[in-house]
C-alpha positions in Angstrom: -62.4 -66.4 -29.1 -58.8 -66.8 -28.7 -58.2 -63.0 -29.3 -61.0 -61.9 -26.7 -59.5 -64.2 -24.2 -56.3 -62.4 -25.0 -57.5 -58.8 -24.6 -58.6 -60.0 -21.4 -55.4 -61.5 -20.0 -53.7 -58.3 -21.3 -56.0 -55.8 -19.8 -56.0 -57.9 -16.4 -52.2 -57.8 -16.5 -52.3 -54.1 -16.7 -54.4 -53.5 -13.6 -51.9 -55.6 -11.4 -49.2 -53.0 -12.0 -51.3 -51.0 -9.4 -49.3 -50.6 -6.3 -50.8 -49.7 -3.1 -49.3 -47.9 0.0 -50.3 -46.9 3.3 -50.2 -43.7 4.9 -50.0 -43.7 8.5 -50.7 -40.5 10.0 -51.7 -41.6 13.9 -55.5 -39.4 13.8 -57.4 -42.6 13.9 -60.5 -41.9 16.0 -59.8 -45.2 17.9 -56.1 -44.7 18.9 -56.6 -41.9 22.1 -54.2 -39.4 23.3 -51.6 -41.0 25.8 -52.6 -44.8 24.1 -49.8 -47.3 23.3 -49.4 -48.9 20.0 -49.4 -52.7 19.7 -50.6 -53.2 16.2 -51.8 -50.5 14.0 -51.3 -50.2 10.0 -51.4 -54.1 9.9 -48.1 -54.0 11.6 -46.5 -54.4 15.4 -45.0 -51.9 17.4 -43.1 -51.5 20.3 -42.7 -48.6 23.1 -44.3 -45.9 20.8 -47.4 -43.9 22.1 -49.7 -41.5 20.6 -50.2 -37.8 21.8 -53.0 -34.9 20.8 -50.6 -31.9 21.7 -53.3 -29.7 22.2 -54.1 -31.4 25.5 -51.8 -29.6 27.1 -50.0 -26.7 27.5 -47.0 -28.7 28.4 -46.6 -29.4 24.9 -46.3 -25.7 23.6 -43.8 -25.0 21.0 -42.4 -28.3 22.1 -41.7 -30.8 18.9 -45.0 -32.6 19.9 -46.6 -29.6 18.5 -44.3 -28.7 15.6 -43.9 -32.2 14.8 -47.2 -32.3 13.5 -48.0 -32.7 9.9 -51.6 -33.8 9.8 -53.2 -32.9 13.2 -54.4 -33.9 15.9 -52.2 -36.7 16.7 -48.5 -37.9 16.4 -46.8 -40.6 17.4 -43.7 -40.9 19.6 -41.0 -43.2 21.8 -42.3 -43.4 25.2 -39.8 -42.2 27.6 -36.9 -41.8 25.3 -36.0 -45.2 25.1 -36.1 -47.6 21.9 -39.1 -48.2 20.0 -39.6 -50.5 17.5 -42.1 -51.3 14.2 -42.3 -54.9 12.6 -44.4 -57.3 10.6 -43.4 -61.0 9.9 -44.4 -60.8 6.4 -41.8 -57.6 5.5 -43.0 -54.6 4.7 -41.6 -51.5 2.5 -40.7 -48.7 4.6 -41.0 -45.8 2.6 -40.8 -42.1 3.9 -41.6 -40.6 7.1 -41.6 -37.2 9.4 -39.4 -37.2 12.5 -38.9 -34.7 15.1 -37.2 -33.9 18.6 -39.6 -33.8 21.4 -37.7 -31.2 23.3 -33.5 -31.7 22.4 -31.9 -29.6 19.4 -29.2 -31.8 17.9 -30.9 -35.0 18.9 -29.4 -37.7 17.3 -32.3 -40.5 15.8 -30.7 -44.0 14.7 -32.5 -46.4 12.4 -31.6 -49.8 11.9 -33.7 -51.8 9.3 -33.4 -55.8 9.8 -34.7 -58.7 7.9 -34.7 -62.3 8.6 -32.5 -61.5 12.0 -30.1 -59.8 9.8 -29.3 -56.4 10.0 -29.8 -54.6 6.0 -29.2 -51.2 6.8 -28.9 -48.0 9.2 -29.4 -44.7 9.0 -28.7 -41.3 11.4 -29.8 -37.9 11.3 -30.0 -35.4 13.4 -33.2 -33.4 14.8 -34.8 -29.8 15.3 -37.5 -28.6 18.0 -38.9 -26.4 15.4 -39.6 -28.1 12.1 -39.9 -31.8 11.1 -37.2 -33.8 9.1 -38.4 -35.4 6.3 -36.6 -38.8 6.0 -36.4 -41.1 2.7 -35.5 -44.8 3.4 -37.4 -46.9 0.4 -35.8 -50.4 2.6 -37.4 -53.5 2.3 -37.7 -55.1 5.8 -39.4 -57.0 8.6 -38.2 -55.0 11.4 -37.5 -51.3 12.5 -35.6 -49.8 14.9 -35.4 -46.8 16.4 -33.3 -45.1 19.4 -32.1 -42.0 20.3 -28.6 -40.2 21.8 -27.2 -37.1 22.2 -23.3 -37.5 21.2 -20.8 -35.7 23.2 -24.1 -34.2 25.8 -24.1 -31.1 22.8 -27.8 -31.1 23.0 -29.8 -28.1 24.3 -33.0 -27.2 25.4 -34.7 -24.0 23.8 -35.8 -21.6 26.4 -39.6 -21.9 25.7 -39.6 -25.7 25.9 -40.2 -28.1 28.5 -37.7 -30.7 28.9 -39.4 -34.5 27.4 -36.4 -36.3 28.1 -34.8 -38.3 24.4 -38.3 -38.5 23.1 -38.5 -38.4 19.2 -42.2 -37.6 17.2 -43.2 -39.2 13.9 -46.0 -38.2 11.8 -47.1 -39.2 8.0 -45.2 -42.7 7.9 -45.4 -43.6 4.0 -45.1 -47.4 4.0 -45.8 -49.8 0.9 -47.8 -53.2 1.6 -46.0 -55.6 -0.3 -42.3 -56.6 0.5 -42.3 -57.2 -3.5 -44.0 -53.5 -4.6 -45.2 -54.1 -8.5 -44.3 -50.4 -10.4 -46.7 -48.5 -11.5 -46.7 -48.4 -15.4 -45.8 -45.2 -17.4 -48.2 -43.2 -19.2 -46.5 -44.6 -22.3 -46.8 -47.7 -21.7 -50.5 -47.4 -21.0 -51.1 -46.3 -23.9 -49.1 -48.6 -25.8 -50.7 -51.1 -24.2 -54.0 -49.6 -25.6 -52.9 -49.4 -29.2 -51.7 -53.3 -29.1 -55.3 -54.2 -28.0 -57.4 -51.7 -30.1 -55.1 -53.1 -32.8 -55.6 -56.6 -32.6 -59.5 -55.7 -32.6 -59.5 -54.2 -35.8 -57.2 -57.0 -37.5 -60.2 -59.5 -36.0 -62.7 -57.3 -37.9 -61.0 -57.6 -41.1 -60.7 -61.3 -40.7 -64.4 -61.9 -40.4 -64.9 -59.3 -43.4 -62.7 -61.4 -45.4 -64.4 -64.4 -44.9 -67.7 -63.2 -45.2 
């Protein structure tokens, strides 16, 4: 009895090393073109909108459209200014896409807070043309996000109309625990398999010993 309780425990144990993560892409049916973002993902956000760049022809070659990693939508700062994403129970900000609405050499800023304390920062710099895959892997309860152009060295490329300091995201990758449980190695799956295929067979022998 004891050993089947066992094999249980130990067979439970290895399905909670399952970690779950989000991917949030903006092509919800419910969130519109033009709609702004209060909560979405289970999480709050602040001054970002979402955009179907095939709306308009405005949006042509612009990073709206080459911003886009899974169509139709993206997601983006509303008038240039700050945006922000948070939850109050932390969250794991993984990955993400990030692109300049309209200004090569745009400069995007992340800060990443927790508990009203600032944990880390991170800047790069962004195309028109192609998306910027960005790694952060922080553990936080706030995002945010602004944008600058340092020493007025942007530009605007011929065939694109001027959004103003407007960054797009696409494809956020973000975790769902604050404490993420890694996912076991093959190996140690199947290690984990031999203990408890093991311990049935030294049961078997037991009872055919007695008997």
């Amino acid at each position: 009895m004891k050993t089947h309780i066992l094999i249980g425990t130990l067979a439970a144990a290895s399905l909670s090393f399952t970690a779950h993560a989000a991917l949030l892409d903006f092509d919800d049916s419910s969130l519109s073109s033009g709609s702004t973002l209060t909560t979405y993902g289970g999480l709050d956000w602040t001054n970002i909108r979402v955009l179907d760049p095939s709306t308009s022809t405005s949006y042509k070659n612009s990073g709206f459209e080459n911003g886009l990693k899974s169509a139709p939508k993206v997601a983006f700062n509303f008038g240039g200014a700050p945006g922000s994403i948070g939850s109050a129970n932390g969250f794991l900000l993984n990955s993400g896409y990030f692109t300049s609405a309209s200004y090569t050499g745009l400069t995007l800023e992340f800060v990443g807070s927790a508990k009203g304390s600032k944990q880390f920062e991170k800047r790069v710099t962004l195309d028109v043309q192609q998306p910027l895959f960005v790694t952060f892997d922080w553990t936080i309860d706030l995002l945010q996000m602004s944008t600058s152009c340092p020493n007025n060295d942007c530009t605007v490329p011929s065939d694109v109309t001027p959004f103003g300091f407007q960054f797009v995201m696409d494809n956020l990758q973000i975790g769902d625990s604050t404490n993420p449980v890694p996912v076991p190695e093959p190996g140690a799956l199947a290690l984990l398999g031999a203990g408890l295929l093991g311990m049935r067979l030294m049961r078997g022998r037991r009872n055919a010993a007695v008997s």
